[in-house]
N, C-alpha and C positions, 0 to 999 in steps of 0.2 A: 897774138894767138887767139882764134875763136874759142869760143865758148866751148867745153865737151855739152854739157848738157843744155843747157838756158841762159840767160841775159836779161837782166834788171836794167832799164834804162826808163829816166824821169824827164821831166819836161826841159828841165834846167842843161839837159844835155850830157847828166853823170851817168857812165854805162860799166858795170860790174856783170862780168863772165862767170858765172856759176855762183851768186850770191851763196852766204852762208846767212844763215838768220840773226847774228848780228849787223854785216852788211846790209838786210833788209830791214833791219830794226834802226840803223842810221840813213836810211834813204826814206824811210818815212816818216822819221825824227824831222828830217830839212825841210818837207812838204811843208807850203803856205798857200795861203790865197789869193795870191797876185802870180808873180810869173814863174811858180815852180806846184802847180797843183795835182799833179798824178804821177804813180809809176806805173810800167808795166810790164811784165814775166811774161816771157815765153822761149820758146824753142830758137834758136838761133838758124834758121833757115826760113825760105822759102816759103810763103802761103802755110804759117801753120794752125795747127789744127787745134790745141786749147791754147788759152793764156791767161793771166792773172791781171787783174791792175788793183790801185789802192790809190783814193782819189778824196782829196780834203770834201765836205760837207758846208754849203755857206749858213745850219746852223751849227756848228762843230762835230767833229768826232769824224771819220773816216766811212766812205763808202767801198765795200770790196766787191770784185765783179769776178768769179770762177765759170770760165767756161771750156768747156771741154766737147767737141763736136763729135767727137769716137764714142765716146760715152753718153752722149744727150745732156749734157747735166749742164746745169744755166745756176747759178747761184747765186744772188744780190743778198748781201747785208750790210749792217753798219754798226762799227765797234768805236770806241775811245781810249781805247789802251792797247799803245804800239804795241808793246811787248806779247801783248794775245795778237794781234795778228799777224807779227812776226812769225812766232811760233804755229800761229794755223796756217800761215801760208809754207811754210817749209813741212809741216804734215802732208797738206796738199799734192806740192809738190813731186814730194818723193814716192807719192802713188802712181803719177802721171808715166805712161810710156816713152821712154825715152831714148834714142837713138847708143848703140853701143852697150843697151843694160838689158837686160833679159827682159823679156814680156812677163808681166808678171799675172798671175792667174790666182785664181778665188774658187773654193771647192763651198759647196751647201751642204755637207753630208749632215 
């Protein structure tokens, strides 16, 4: 079954349909620095338009890359504690527009 909404898949070849943020907090738990060094979130289709990754650092701690092309928005930082970027990636996430889920809209009043 495809993914309803997105897809986590690491270098190592492990691919999780609609991660939950413990699933994203054990797929970046297994991240090393030889042959399993990044994941990356995105929409499970075709040329898409944001995605996520989370990619080890050769000197520690974690690089995150949020890109979103609908939005403009380009994001690079770098954390050491899964558990926050677990949790900011599923923040993230669940702002993104996504196929089946209502557009979601922002009022300035």
């Amino acid at each position: 079954m495809a993914a309803t909404y997105y897809c986590a898949d690491s270098e190592n070849g492990d691919h999780i349909d609609d991660p939950s943020e413990d699933a994203l907090f054990e797929l970046i738990s297994e991240l090393d620095d030889t042959d399993n060094t990044f994941i990356v979130i995105q929409p499970d289709e075709d040329d898409p338009v944001w995605f996520a990754s989370v990619a080890v650092c050769d000197e520690g701690g974690y690089e995150i890359v949020l890109r979103d092309s609908t939005r403009r928005e380009h994001k690079v930082t770098t954390e050491t504690d899964v558990g926050a970027i677990a949790n900011d990636l599923i923040i993230w996430l669940a702002a993104r527009n996504l196929p089946g889920r209502p557009t979601q809209h922002t009022s300035t009043f």
